[in-house]
N, CA, C and O atoms as CSV, one atom per row, in Angstrom:
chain,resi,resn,atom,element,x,y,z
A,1,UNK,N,N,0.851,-1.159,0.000
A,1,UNK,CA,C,0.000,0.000,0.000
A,1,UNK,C,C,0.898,1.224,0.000
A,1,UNK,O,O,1.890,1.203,0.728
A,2,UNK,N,N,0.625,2.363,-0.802
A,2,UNK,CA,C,1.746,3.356,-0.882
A,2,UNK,C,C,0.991,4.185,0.027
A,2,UNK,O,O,-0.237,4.275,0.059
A,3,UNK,N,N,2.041,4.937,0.956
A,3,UNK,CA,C,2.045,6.079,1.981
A,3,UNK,C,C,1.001,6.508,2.202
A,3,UNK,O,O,0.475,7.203,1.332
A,4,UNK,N,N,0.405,6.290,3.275
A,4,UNK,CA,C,-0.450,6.694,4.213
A,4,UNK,C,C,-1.934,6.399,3.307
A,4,UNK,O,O,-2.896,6.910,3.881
A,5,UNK,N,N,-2.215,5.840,2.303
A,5,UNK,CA,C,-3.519,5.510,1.897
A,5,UNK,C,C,-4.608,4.553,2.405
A,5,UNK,O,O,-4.501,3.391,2.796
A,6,UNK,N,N,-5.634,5.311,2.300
A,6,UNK,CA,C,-6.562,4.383,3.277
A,6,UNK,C,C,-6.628,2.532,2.916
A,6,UNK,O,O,-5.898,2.198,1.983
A,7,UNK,N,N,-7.311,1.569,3.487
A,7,UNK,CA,C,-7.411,0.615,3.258
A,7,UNK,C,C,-8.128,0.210,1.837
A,7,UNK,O,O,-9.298,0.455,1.545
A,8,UNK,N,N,-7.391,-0.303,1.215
A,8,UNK,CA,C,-8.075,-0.964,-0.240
A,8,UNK,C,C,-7.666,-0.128,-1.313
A,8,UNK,O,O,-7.979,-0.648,-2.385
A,9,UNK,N,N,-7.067,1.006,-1.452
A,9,UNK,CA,C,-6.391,2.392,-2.222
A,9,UNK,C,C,-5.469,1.795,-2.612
A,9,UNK,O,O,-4.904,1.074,-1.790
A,10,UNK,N,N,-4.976,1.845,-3.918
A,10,UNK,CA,C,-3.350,1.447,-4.283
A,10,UNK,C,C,-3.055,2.040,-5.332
A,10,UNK,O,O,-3.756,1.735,-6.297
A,11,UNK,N,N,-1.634,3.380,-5.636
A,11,UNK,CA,C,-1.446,3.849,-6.421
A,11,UNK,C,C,-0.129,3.069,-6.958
A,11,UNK,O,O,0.774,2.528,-6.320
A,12,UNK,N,N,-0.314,3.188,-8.223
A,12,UNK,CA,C,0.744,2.481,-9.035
A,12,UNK,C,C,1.367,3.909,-10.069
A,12,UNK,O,O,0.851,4.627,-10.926
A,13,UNK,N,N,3.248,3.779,-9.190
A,13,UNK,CA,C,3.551,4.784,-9.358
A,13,UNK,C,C,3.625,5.355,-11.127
A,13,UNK,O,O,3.822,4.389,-11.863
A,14,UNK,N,N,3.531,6.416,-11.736
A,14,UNK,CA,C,4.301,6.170,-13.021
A,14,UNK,C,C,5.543,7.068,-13.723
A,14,UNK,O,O,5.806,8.270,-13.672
A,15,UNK,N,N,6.142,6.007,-14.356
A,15,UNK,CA,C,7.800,6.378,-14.863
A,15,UNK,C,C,7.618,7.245,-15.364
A,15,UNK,O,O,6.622,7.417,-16.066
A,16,UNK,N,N,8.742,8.299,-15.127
A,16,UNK,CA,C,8.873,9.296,-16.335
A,16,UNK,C,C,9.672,9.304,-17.545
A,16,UNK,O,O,9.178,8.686,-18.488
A,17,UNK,N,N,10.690,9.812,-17.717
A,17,UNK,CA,C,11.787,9.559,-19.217
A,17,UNK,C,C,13.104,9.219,-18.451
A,17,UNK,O,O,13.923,8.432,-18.927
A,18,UNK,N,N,13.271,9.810,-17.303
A,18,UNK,CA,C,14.669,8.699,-16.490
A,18,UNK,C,C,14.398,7.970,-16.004
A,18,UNK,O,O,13.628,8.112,-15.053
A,19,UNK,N,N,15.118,6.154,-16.564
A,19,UNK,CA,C,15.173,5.290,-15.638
A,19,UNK,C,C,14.852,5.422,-13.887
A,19,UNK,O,O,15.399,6.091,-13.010
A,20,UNK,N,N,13.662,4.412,-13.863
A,20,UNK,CA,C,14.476,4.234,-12.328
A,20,UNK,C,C,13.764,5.934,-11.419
A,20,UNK,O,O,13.928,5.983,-10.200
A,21,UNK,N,N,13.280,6.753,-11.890
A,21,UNK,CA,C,12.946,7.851,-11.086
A,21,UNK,C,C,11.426,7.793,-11.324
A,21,UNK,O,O,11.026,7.885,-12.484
A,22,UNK,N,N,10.811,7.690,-10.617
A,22,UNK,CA,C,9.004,8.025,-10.940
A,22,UNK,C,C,8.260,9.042,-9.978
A,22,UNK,O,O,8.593,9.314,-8.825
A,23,UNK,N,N,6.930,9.668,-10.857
A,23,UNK,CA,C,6.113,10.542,-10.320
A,23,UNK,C,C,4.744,10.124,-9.622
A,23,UNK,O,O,3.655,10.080,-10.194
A,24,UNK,N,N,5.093,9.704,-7.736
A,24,UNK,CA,C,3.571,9.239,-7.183
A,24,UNK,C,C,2.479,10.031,-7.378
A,24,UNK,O,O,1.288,9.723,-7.401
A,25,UNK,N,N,3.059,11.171,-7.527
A,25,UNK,CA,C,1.901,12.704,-7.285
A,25,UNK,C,C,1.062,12.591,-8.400
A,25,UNK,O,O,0.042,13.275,-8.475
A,26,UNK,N,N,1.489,11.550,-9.548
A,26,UNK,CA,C,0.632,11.966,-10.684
A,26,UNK,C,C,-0.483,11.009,-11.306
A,26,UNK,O,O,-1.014,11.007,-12.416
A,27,UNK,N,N,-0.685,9.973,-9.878
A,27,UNK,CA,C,-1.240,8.628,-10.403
A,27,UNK,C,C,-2.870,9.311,-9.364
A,27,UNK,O,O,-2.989,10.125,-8.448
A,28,UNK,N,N,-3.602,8.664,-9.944
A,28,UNK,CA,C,-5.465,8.770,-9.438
A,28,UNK,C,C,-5.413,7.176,-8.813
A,28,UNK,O,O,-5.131,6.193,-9.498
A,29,UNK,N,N,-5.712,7.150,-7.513
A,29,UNK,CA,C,-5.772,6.256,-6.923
A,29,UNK,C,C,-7.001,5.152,-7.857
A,29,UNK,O,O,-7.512,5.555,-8.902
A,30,UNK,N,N,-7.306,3.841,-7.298
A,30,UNK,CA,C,-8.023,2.794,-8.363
A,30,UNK,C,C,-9.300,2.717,-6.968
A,30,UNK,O,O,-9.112,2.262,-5.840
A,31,UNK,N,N,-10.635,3.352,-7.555
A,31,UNK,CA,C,-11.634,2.889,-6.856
A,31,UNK,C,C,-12.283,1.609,-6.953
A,31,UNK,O,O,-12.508,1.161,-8.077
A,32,UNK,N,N,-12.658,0.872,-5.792
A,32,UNK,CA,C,-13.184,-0.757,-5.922
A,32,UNK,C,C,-14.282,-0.327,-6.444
A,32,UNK,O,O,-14.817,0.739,-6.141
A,33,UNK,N,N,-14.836,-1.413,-7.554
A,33,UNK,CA,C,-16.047,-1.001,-7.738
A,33,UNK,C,C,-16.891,-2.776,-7.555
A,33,UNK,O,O,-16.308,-3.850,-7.704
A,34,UNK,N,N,-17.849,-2.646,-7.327
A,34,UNK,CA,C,-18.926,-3.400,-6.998
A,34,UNK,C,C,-18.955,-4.666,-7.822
A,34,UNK,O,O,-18.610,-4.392,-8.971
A,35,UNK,N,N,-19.215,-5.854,-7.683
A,35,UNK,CA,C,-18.987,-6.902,-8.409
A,35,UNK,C,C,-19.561,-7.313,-9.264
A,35,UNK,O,O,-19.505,-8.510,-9.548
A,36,UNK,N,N,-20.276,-6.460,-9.923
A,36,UNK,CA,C,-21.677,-6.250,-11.032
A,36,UNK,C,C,-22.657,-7.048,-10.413
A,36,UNK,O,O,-23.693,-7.011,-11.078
A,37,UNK,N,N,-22.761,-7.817,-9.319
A,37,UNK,CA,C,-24.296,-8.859,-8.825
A,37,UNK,C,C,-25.149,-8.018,-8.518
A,37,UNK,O,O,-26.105,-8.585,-7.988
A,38,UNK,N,N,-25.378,-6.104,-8.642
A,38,UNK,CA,C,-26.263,-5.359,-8.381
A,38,UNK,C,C,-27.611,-6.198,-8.513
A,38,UNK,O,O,-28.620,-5.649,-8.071
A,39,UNK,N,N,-27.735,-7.418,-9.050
A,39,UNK,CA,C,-29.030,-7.562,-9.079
A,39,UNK,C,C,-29.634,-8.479,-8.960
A,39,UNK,O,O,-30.759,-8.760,-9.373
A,40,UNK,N,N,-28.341,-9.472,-7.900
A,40,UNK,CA,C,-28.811,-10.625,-6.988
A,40,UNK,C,C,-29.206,-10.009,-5.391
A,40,UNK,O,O,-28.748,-9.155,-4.631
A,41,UNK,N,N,-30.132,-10.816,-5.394
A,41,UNK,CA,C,-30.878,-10.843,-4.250
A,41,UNK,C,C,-30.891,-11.920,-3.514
A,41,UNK,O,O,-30.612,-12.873,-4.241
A,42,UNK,N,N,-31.151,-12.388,-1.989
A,42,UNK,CA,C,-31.582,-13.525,-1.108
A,42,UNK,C,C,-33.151,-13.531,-1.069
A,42,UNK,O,O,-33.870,-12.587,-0.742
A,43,UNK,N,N,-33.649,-15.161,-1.586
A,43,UNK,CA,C,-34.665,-14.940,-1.003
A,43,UNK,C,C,-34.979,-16.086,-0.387
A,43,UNK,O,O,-34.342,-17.127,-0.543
A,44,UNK,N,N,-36.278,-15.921,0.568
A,44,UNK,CA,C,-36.602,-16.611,1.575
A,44,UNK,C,C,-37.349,-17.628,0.191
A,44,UNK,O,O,-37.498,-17.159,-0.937
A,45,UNK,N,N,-37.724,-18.966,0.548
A,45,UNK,CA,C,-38.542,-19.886,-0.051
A,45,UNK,C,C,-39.449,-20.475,0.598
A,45,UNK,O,O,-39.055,-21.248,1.471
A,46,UNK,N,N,-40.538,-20.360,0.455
A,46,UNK,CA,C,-41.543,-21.023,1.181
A,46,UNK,C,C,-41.535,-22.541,0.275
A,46,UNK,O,O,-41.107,-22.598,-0.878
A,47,UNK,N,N,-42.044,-23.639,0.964
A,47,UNK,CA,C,-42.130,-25.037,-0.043
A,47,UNK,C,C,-43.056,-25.270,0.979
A,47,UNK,O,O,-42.809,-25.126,2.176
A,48,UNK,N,N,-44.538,-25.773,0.318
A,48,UNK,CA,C,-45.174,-26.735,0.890
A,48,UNK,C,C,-45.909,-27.835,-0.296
A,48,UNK,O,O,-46.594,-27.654,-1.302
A,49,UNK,N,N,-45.515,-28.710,0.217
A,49,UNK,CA,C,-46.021,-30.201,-1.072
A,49,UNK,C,C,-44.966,-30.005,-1.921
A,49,UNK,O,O,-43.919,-29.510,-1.503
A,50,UNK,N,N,-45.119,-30.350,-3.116
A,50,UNK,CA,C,-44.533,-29.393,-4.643
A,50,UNK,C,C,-44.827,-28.325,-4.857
A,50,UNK,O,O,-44.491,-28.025,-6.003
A,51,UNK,N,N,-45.424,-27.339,-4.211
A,51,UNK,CA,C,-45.438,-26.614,-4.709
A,51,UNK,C,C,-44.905,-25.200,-3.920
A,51,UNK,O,O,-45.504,-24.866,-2.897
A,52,UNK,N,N,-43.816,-24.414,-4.394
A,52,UNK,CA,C,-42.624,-23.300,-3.533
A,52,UNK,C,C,-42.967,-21.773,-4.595
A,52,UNK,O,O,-43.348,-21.597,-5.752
A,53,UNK,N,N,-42.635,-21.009,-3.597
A,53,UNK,CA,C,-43.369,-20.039,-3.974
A,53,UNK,C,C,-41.784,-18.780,-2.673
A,53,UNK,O,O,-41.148,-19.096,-1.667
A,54,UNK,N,N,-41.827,-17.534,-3.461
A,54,UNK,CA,C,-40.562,-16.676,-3.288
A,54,UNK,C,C,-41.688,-15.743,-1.884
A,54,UNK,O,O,-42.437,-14.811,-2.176
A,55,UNK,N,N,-41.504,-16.367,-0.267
A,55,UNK,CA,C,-41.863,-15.511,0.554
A,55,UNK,C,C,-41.680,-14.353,0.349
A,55,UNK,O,O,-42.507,-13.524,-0.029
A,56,UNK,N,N,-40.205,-14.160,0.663
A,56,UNK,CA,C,-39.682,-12.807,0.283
A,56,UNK,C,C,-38.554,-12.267,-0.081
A,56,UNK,O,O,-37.815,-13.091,-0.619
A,57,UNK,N,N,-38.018,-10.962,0.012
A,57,UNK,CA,C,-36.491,-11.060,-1.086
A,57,UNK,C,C,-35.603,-10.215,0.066
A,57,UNK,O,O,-36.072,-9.568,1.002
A,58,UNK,N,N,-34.479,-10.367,-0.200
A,58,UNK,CA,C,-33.549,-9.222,1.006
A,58,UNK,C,C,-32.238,-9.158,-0.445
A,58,UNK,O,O,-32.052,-9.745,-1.511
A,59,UNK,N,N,-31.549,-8.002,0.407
A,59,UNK,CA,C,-30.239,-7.553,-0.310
A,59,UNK,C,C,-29.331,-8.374,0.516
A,59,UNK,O,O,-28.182,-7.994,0.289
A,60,UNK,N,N,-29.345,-9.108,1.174
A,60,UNK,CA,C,-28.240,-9.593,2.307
A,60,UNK,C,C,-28.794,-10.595,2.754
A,60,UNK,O,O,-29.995,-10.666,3.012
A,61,UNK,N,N,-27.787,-11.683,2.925
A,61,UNK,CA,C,-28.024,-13.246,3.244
A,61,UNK,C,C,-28.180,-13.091,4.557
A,61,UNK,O,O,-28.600,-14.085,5.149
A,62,UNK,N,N,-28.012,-12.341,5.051
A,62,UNK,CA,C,-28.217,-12.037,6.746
A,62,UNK,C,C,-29.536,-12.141,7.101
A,62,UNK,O,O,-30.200,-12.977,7.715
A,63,UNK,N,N,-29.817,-10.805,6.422
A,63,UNK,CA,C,-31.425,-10.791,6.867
A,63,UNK,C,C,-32.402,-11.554,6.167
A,63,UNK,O,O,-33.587,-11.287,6.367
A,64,UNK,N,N,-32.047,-12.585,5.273
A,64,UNK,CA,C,-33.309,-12.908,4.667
A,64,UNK,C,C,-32.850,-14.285,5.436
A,64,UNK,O,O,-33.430,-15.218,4.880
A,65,UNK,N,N,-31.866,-14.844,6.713
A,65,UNK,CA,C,-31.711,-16.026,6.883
A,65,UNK,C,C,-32.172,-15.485,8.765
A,65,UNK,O,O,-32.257,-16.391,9.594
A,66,UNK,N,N,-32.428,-13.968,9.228
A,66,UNK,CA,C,-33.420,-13.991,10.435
A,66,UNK,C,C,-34.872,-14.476,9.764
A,66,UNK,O,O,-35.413,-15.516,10.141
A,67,UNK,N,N,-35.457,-13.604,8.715
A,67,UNK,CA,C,-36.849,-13.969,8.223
A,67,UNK,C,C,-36.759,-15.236,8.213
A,67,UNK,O,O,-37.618,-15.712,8.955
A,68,UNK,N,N,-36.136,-16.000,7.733
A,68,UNK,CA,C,-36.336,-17.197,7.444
A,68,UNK,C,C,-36.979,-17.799,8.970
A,68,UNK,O,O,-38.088,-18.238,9.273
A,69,UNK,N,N,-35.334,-17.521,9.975
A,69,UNK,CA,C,-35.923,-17.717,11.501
A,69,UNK,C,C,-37.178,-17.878,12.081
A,69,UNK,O,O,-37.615,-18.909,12.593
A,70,UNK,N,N,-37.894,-16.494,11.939
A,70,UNK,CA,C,-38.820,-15.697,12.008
A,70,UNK,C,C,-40.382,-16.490,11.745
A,70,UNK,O,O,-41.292,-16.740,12.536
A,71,UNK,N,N,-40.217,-16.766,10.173
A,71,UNK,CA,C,-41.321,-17.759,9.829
A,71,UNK,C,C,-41.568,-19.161,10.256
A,71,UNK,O,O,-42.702,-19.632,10.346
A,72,UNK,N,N,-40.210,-19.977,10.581
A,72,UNK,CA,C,-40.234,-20.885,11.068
A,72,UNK,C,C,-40.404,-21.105,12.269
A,72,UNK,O,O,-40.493,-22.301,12.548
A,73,UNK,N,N,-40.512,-20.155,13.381
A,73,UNK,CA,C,-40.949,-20.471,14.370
A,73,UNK,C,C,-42.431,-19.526,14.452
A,73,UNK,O,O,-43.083,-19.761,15.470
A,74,UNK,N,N,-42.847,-18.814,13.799
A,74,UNK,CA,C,-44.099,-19.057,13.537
A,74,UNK,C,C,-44.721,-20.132,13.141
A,74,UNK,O,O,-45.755,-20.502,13.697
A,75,UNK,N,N,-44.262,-20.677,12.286
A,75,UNK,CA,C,-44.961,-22.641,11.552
A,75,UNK,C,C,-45.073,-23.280,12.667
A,75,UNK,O,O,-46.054,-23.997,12.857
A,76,UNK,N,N,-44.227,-23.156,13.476
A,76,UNK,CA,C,-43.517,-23.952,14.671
A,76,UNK,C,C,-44.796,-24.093,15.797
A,76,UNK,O,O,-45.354,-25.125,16.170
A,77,UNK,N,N,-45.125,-22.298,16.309
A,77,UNK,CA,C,-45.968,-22.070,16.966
A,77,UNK,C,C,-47.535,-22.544,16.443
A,77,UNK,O,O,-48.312,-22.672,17.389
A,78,UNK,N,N,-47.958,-22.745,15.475
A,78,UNK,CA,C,-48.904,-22.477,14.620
A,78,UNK,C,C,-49.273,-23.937,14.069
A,78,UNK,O,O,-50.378,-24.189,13.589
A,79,UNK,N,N,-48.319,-24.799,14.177
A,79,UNK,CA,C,-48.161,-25.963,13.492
A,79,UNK,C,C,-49.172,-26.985,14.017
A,79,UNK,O,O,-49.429,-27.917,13.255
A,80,UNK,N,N,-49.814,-26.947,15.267
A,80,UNK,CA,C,-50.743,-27.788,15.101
A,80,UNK,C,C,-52.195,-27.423,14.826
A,80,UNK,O,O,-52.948,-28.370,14.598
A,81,UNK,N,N,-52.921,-25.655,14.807
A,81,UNK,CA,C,-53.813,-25.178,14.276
A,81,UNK,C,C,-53.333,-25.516,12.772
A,81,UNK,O,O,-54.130,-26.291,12.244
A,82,UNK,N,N,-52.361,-25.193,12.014
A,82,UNK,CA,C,-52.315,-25.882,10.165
A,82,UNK,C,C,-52.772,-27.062,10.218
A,82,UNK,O,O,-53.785,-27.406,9.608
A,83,UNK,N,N,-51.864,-28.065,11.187
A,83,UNK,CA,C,-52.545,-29.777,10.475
A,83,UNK,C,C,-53.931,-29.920,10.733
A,83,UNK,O,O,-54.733,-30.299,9.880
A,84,UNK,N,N,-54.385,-29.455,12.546
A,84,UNK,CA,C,-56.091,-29.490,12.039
A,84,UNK,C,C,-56.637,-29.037,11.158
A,84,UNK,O,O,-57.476,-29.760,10.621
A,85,UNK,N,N,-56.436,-27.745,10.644
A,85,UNK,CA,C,-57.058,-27.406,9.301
A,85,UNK,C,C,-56.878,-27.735,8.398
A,85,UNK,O,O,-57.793,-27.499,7.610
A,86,UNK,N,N,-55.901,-28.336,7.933
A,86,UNK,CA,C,-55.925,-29.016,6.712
A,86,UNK,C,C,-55.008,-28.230,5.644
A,86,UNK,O,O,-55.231,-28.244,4.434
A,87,UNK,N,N,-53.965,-27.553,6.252
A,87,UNK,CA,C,-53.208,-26.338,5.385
A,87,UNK,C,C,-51.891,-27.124,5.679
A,87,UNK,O,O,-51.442,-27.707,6.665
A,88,UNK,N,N,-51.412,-26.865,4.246
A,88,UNK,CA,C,-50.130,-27.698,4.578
A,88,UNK,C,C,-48.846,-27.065,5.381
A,88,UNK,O,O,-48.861,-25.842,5.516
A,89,UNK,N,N,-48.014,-27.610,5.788
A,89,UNK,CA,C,-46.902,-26.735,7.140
A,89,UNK,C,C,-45.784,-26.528,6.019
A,89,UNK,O,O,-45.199,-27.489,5.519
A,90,UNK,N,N,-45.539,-25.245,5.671
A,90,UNK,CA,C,-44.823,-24.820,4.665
A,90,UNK,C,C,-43.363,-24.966,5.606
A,90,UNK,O,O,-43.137,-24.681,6.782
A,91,UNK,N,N,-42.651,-25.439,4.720
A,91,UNK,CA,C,-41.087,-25.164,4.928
A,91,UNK,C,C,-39.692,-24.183,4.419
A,91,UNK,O,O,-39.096,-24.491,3.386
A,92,UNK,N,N,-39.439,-23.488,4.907
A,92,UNK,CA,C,-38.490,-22.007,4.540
A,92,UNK,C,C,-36.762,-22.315,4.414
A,92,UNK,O,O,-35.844,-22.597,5.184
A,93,UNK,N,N,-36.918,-22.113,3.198
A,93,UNK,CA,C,-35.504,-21.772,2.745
A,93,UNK,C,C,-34.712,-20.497,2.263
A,93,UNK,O,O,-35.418,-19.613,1.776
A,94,UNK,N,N,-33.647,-20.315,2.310
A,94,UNK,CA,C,-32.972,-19.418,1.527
A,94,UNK,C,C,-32.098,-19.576,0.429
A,94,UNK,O,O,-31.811,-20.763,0.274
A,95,UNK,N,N,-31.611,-18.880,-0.324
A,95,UNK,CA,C,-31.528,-18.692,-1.778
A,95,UNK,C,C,-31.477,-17.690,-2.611
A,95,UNK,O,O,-32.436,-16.970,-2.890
A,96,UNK,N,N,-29.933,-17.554,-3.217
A,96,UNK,CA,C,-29.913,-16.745,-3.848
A,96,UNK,C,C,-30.583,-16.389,-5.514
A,96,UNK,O,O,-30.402,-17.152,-6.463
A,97,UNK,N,N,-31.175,-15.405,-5.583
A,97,UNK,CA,C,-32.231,-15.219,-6.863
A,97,UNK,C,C,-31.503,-13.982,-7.093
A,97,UNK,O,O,-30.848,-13.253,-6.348
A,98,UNK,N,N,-31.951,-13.925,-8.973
A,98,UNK,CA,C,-31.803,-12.371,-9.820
A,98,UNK,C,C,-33.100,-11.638,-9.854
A,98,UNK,O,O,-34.032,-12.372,-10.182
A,99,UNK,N,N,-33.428,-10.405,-9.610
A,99,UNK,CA,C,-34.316,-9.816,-10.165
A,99,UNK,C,C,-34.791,-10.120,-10.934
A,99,UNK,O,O,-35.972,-10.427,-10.774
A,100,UNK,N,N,-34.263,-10.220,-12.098
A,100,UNK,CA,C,-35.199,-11.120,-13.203
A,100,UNK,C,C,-35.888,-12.191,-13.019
A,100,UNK,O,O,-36.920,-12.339,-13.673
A,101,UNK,N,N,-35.550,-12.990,-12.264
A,101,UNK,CA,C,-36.186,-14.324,-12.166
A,101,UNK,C,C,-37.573,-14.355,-10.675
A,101,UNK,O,O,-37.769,-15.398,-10.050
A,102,UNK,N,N,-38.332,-13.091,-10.371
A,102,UNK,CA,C,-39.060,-13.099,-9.989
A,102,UNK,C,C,-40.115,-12.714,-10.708
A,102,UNK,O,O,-40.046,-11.874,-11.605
A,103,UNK,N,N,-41.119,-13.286,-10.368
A,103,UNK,CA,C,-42.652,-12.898,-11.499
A,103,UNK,C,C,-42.643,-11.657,-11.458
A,103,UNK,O,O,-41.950,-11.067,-10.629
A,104,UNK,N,N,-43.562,-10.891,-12.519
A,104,UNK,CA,C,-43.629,-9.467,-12.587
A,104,UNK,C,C,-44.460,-8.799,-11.123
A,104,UNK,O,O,-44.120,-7.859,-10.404
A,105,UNK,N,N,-45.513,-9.596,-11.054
A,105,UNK,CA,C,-47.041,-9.690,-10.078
A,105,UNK,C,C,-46.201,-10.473,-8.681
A,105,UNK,O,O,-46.944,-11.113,-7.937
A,106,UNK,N,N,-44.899,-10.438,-8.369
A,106,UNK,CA,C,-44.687,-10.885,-7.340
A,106,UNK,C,C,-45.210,-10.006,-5.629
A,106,UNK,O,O,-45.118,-8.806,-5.370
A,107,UNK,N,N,-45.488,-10.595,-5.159
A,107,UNK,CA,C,-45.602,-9.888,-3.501
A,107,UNK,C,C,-45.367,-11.030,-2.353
A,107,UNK,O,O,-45.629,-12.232,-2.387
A,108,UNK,N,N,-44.704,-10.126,-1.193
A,108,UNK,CA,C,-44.225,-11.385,-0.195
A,108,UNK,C,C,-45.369,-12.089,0.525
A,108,UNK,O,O,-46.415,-11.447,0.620
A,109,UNK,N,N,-45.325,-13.294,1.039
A,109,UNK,CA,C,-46.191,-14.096,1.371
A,109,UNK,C,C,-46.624,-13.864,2.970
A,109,UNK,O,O,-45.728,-13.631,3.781
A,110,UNK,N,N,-47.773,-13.921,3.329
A,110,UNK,CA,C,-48.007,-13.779,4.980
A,110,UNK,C,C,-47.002,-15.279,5.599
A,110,UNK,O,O,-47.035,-16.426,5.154
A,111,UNK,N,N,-46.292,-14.806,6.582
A,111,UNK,CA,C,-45.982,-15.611,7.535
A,111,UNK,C,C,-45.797,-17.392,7.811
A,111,UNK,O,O,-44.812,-18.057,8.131
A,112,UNK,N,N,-47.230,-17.772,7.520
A,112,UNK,CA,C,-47.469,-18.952,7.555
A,112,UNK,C,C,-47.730,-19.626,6.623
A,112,UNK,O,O,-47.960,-20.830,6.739
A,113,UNK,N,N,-47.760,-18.661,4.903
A,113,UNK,CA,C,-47.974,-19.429,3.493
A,113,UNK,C,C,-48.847,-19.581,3.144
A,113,UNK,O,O,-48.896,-20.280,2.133
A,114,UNK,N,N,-50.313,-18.982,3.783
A,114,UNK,CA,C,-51.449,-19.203,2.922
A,114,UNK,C,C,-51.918,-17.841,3.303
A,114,UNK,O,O,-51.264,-17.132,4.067
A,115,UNK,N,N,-53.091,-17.462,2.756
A,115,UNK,CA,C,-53.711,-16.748,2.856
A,115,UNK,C,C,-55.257,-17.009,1.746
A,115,UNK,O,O,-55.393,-17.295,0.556
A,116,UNK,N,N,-56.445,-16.666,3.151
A,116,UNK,CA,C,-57.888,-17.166,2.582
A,116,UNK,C,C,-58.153,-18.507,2.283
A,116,UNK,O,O,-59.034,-18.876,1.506
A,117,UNK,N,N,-57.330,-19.293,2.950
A,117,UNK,CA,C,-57.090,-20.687,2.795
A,117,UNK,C,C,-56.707,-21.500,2.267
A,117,UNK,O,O,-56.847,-22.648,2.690
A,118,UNK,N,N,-56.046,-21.204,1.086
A,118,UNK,CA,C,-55.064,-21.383,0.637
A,118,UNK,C,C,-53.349,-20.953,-0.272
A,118,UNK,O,O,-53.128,-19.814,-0.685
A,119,UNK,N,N,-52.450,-21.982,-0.406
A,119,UNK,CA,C,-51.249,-21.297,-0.002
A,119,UNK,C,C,-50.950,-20.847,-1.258
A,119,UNK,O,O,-51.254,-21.389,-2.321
A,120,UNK,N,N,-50.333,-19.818,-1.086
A,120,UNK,CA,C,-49.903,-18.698,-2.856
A,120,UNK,C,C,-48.430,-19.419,-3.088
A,120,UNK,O,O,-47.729,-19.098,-4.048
């Protein structure tokens, strides 16, 4: 790392017309830039039977793996009002997805995977 530059900064000095002598003052440090995945996302997965459906989406594997938490111990709590009723006990995953690859008409799912009695 050249003189006193912050972390991740690296100037690469450049030569002038004498060997061996170079100008630091004249280099533009190299900004990191972003890893082009601007347009992956985490998302939560609901699965119940065959049939899985995108709960919901996060920018960060972090938070879409509390939601995940979150729903599953809702199922958890909830899990023996579903089997009496007859709603199946959805199971939550995570997973990375592109923007593109969510329906146009997408919206996140209530909690427990169904809604009006049955699951979206």
């Amino acid at each position: 790392m050249a003189g006193g530059l912050g972390k991740g900064v690296w100037r690469t000095p450049r030569l002038t017309k004498a060997p061996g002598v170079c100008d630091p003052g004249g280099v533009k440090p190299i900004i990191p830039v972003g890893s082009g995945d601007d347009d992956t996302l985490w998302a939560v997965i609901a699965t119940a039977g065959r049939k899985s459906r995108v709960a919901n989406v996060y920018r960060n594997r972090t938070a879409a793996l509390e939601d995940r938490a979150w729903r599953a111990q809702q199922v958890s709590a909830y899990e023996d009002f579903l089997r009496r009723s007859e709603q199946p006990v959805p199971h939550y995953s995570v997973a990375p997805i592109r923007r593109a690859d969510l329906p146009k008409k997408w919206s996140p799912l209530p909690a427990l995977g169904f809604l009006r009695g049955q699951f979206i």
